[in-house]
N, C-alpha and C positions, 0 to 999 in steps of 0.2 A: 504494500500500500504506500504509495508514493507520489509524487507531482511529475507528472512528464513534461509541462510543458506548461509557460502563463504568457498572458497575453491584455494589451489592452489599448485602447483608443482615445483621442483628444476630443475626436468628433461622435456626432450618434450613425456612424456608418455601421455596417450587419457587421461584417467580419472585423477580426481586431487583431492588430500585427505581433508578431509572436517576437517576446521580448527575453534576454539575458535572465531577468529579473526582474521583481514590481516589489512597490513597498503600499501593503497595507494602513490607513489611518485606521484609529479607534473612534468607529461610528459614526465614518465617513465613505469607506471604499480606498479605491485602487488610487493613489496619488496620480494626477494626469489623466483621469481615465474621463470620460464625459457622464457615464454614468457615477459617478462617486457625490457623494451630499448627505446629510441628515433627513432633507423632506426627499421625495421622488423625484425621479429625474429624467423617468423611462416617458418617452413623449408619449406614446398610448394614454398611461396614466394622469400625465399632465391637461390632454385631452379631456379625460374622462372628467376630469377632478375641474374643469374650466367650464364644461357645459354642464356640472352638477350647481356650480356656482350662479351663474349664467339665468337656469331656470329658480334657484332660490332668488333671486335680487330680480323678478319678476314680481313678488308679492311684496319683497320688503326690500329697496333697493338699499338700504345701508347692510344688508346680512353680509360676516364674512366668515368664509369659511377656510380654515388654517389647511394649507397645502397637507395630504399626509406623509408619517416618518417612509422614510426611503429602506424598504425591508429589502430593497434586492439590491444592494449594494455592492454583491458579490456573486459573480454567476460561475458555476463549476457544473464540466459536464465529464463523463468519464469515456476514456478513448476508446473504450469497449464497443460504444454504439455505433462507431464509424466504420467497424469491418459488421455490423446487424444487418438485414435485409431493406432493403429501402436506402440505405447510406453507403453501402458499398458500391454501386453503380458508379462504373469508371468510363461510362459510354459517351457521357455527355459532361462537357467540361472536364476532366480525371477526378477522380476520387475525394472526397471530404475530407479537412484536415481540421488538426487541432485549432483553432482560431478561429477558423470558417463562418461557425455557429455562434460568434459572437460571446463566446466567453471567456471567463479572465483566467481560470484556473482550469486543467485539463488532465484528469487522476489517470492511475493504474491503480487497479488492482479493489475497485469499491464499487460496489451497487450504490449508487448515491441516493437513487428514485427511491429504493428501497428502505430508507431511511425515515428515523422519525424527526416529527415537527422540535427543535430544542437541540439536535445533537451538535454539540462540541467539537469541530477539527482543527487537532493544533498541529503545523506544520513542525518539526523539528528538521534543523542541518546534521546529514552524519559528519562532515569533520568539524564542525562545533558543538556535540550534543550540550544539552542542559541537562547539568549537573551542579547542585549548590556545593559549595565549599565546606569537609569537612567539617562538622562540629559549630557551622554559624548560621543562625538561621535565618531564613530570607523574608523578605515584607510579607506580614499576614500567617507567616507559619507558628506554631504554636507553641510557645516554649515549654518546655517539659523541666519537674523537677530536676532530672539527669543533668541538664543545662545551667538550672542554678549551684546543682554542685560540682559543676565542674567549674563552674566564671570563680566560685567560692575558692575551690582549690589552688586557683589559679593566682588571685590576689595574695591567697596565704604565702605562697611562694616567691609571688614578688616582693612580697615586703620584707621576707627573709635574706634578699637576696639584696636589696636595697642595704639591710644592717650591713651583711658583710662587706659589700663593698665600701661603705663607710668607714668600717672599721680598716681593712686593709687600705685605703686614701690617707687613711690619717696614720697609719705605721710609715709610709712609705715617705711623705710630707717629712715625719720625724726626723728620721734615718739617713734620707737621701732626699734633699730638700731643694738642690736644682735642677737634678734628670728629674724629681717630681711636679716644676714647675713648668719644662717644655714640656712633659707630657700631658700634664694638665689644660696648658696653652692649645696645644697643637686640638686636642678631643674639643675642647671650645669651638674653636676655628673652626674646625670641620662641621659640628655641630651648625652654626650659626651660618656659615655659608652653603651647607649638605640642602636642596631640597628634594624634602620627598616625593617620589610618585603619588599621581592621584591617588587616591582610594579608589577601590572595584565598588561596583555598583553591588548594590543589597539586593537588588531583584533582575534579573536576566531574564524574565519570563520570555520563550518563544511566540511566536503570533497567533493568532487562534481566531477560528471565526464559529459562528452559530447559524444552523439552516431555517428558513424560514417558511421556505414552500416549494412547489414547484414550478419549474419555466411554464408561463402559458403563453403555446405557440402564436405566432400572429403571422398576418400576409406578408409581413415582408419575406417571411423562409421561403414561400411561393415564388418571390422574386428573387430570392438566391437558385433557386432550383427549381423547377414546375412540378407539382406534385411530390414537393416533399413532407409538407408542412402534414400530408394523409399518414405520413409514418414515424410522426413523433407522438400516434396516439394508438394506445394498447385496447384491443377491442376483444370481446368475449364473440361464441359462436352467434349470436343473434346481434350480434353488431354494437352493440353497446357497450361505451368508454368505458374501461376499468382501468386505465394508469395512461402514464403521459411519460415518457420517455426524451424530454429535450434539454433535462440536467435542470441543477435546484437552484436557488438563491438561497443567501445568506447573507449576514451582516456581521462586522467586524468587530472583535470584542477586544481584541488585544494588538498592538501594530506590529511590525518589522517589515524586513523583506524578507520575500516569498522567490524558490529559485526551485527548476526540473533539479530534480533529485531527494529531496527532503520529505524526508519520512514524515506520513500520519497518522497522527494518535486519535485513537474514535473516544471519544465520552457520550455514552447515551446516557438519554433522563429515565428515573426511575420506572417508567409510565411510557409504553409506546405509543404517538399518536403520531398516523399519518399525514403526511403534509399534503395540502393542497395546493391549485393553482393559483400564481398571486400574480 
């Protein structure tokens, strides 16, 4: 389960150019991307939401009505679906690629459709995993009493260590009183000129996003391909819709960048609940 591939656009064109990398905002989207924002951004909806407007300020011309929160902030579709029936055809134009369909993120290895409404994908890097640092714990994590006796042990020690070296300063001051003043000098100097490296940062968290629903197809896939938009929808023998197949949205919960190859972590909610088309 991994990222093959991300992709993303300035403008609202279908397809979206397949990039090195992209960087995630927290509860905005894809930085640079034309879909990225807090309210909506997906013109359909901006439509929908302007002639919902439109007829309320018909009865009451001062109503207003707040754009809504932008839930597809993040579109991922899995590259499974491009060798499926209906997206395989290499007759007309060649073949579907990752980008094609207009999404930012492009998996291996995950049923996404299949997925419930709430679940958690945190991208991790394999040659940077996230790993906190021995024995320190990171923003939000729990301290445990093990923790407090260990900072407890640790003070004890220092201060122990403090005496002795006090004590050995001042034997040596005594005894040998001007190799004890260049050395004294010189530990100042360096002291005072030494600066230290930053501090690491207390929380590393990798990037993570949350689904919100699933892609509902529109005519423009039509206009990407003639008769595609009939195979991003799953039909029972009597013809009727039971799943939708053109990859989910979600919204960003945590930032970074996002790069092919990094590994993903599933967190599902307690509670499965199918996502719908948004």
């Amino acid at each position: 389960m991994s990222i093959q591939s991300v992709h993303l656009s300035p403008t609202h064109s279908f397809t979206k150019t397949t990039q090195t990398s992209i960087t995630l905002l927290p509860d905005h989207g894809v930085l640079g991307d034309a879909h990225a924002g807090k309210t909506v951004k997906h013109l359909y909806n901006l439509k929908v939401h302007a002639q919902k407007l439109a007829k309320a300020q018909v009865d009451n011309p001062n109503i207003v009505i707040p754009v809504p929160p932008n839930l597809k902030q993040v579109h991922l579709i899995q590259v499974e679906l491009f060798d499926e029936k209906g997206f395989d055809d290499e007759s007309s134009n060649g073949k579907i690629k990752p980008g094609d369909l207009g999404e930012n993120i492009t998996t291996i290895g995950l049923n996404l459709v299949g997925m419930s409404k709430g679940t958690r994908l945190t991208f991790i890097d394999p040659e940077n995993p996230h790993f906190p640092d021995v024995g320190r714990p990171l923003l939000g994590e729990t301290i445990t009493g093990n923790m407090i006796n260990a900072v407890a042990s640790d003070t004890t020690e220092a201060a122990l260590l403090h005496t002795m070296r006090n004590s050995i300063t001042w034997l040596l001051v005594r005894h040998f009183p001007l190799p004890s003043l260049i050395i004294l000098t010189t530990i100042l100097l360096q002291k005072y000129f030494h600066r230290p490296p930053p501090p690491k940062p207390l929380n590393n968290d990798p990037p993570s996003i949350t689904l919100t629903g699933l892609r509902n197809p529109c005519s423009r896939i039509n206009d990407f391909r003639s008769g595609l938009k009939a195979h991003c929808y799953v039909k029972d023998e009597s013809g009727k819709t039971i799943g939708v197949r053109a990859g989910v949205m979600a919204v960003v919960d945590r930032g970074g960048i996002v790069k092919p190859g990094m590994k993903i972590v599933i967190e599902s909610p307690a509670e499965h609940v199918p996502m719908e088309r948004i």
